[in-house]
ChimeraX commands (.cxc) that place a marker at each C-alpha (Angstrom):
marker #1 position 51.13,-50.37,15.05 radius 0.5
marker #1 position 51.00,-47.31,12.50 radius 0.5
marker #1 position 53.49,-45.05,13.16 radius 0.5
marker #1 position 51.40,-41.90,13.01 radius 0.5
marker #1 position 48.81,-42.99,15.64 radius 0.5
marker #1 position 52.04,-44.00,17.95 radius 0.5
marker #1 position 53.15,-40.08,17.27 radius 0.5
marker #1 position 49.85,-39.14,17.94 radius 0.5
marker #1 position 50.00,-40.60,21.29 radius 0.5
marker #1 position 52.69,-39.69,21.96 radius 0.5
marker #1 position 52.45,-36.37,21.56 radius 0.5
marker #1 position 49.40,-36.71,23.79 radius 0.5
marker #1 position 50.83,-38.29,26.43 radius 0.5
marker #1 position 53.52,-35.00,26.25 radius 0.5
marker #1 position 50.76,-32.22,25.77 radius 0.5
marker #1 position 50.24,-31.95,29.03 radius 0.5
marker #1 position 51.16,-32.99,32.90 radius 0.5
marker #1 position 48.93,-35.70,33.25 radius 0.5
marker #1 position 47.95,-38.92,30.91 radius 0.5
marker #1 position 45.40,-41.33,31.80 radius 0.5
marker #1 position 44.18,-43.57,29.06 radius 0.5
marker #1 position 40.88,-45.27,30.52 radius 0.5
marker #1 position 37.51,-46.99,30.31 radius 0.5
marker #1 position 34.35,-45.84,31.79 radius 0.5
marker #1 position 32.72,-48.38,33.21 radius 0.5
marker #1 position 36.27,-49.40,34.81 radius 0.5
marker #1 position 36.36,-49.10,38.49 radius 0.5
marker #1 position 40.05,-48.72,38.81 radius 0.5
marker #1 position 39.97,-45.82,36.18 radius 0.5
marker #1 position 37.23,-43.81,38.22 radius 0.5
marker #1 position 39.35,-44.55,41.30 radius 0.5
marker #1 position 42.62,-43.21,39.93 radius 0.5
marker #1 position 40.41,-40.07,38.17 radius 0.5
marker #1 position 38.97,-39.86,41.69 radius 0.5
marker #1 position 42.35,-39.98,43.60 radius 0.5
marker #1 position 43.51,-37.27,40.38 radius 0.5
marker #1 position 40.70,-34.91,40.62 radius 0.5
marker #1 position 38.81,-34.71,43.39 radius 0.5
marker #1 position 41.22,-35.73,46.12 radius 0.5
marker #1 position 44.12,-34.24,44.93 radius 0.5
marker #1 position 42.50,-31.18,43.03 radius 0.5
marker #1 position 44.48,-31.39,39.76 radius 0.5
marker #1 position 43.07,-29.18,37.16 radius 0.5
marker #1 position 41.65,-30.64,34.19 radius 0.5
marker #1 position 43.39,-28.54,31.99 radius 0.5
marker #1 position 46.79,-29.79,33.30 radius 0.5
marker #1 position 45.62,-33.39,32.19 radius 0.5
marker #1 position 44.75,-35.43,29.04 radius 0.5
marker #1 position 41.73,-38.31,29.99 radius 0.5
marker #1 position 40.76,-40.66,27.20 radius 0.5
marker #1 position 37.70,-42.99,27.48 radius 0.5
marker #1 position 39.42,-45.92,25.05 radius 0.5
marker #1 position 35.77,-47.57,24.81 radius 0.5
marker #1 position 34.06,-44.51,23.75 radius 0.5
marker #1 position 36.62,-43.55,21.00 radius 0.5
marker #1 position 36.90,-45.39,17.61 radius 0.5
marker #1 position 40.65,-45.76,17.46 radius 0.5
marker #1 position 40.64,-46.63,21.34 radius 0.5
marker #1 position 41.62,-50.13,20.65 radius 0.5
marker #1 position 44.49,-48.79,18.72 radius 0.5
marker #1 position 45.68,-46.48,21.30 radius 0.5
marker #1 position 45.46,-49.00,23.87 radius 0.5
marker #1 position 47.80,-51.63,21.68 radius 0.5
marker #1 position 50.30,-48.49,21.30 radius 0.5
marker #1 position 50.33,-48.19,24.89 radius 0.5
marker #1 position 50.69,-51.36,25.23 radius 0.5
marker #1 position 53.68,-51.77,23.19 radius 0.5
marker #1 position 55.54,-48.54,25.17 radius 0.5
marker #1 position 54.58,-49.28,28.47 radius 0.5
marker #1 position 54.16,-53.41,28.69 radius 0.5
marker #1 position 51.17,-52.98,30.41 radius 0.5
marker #1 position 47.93,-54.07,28.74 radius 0.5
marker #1 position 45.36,-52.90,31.43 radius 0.5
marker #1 position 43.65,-49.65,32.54 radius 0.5
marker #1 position 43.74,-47.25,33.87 radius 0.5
marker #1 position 47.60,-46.33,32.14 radius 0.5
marker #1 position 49.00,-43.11,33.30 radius 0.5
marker #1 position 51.37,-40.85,33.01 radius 0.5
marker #1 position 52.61,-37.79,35.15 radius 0.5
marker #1 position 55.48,-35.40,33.31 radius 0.5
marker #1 position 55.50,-37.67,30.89 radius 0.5
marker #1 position 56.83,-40.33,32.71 radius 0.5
marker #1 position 54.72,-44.07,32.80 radius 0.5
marker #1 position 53.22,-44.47,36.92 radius 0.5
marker #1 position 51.49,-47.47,35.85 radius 0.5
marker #1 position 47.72,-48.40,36.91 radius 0.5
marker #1 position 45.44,-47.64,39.50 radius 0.5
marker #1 position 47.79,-49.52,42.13 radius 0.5
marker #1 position 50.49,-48.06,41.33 radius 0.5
marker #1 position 48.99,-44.42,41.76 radius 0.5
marker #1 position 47.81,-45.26,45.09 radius 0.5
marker #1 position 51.22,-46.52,46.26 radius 0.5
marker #1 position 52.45,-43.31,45.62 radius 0.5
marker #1 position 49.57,-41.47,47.40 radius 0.5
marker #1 position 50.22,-43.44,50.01 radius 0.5
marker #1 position 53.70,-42.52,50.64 radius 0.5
marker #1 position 53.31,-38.94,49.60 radius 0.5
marker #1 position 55.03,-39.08,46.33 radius 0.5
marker #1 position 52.01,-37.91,44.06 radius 0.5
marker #1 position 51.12,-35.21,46.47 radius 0.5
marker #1 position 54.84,-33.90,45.77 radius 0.5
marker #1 position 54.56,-34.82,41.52 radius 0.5
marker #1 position 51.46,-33.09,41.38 radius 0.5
marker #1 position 52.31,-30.10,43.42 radius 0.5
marker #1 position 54.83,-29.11,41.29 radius 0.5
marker #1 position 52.49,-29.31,38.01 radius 0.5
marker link #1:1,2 radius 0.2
marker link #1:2,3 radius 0.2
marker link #1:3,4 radius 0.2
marker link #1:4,5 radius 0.2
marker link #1:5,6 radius 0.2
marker link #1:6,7 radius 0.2
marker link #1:7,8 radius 0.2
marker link #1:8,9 radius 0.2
marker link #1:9,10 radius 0.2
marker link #1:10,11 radius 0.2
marker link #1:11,12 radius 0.2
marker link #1:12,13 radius 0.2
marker link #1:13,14 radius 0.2
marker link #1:14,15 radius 0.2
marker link #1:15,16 radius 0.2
marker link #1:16,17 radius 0.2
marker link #1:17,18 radius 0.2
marker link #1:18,19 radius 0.2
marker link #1:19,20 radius 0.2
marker link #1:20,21 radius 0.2
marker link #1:21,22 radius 0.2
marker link #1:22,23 radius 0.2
marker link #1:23,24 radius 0.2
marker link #1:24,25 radius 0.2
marker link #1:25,26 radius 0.2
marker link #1:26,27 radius 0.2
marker link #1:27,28 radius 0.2
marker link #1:28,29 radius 0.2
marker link #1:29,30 radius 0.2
marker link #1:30,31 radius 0.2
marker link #1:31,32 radius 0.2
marker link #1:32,33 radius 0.2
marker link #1:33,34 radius 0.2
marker link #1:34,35 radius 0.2
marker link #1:35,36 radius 0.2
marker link #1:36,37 radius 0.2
marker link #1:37,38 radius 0.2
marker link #1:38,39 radius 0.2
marker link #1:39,40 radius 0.2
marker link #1:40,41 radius 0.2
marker link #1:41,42 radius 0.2
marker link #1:42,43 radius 0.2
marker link #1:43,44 radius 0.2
marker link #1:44,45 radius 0.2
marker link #1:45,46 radius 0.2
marker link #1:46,47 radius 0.2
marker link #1:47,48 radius 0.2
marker link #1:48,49 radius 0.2
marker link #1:49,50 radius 0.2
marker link #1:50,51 radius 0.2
marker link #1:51,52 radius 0.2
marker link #1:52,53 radius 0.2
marker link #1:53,54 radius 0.2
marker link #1:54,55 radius 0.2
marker link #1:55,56 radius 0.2
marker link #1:56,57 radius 0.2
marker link #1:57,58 radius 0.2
marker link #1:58,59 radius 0.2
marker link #1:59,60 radius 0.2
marker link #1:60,61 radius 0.2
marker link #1:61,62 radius 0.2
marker link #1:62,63 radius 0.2
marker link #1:63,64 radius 0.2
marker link #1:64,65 radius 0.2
marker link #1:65,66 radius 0.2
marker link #1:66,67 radius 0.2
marker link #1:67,68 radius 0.2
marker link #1:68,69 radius 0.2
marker link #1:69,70 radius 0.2
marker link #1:70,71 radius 0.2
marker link #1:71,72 radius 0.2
marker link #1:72,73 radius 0.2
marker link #1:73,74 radius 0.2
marker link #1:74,75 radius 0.2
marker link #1:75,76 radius 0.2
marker link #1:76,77 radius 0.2
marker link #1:77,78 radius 0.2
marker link #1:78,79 radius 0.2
marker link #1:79,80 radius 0.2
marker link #1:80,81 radius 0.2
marker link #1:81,82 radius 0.2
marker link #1:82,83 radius 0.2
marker link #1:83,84 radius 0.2
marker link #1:84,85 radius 0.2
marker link #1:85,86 radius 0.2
marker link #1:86,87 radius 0.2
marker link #1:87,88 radius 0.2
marker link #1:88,89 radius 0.2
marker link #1:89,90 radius 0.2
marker link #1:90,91 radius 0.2
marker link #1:91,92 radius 0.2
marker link #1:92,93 radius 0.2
marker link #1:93,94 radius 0.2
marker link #1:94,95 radius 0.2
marker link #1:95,96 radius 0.2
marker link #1:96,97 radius 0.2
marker link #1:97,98 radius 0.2
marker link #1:98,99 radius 0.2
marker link #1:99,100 radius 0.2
marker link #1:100,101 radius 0.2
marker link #1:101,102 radius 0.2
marker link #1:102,103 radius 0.2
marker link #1:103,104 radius 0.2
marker link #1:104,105 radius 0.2
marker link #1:105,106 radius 0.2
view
């Protein structure tokens, strides 16, 4: 991992509320961007979305993320700068009100 695309990352991941790191052909990712965006109404420009396969260091960021998170798949995201996990993980907390409530307060 070189340590200036990790701060890079990083830094993305902190820039602002919201963090996904996806693919666009991925179902799950258009789910959770679906669950984000449409259902919940988050603005875009409280969020940073990155379509990995249609960037040329994408594989890179996905091995950082990989390596701070421990998870491998997509979507990965972030709210306040703290790691939700994948789609599953964002609908468990839809479903028991807890991203209404972390994305209310964005």
């Amino acid at each position: 991992m070189s340590a200036p695309t990790a701060q890079s990352v990083k830094e993305l991941i902190a820039a602002k509320p919201i963090f996904v790191a996806a693919k666009s052909y991925c179902p799950y990712c258009q789910a959770s961007k679906s669950t984000l965006f449409k259902e919940l109404n988050v603005p875009a420009d409280k969020a940073t979305v990155l379509d990995l396969d249609q960037m040329q260091d994408g594989q890179a960021i996905q091995a950082i993320l990989a390596e701070l998170t421990q998870q491998n798949t997509v979507p990965n995201i972030f709210i306040n700068g703290k790691h939700i996990g994948g789609n599953s993980d964002l609908q468990a907390l839809k479903n028991n009100g807890e991203l209404q409530k972390l994305v209310a307060a964005l």
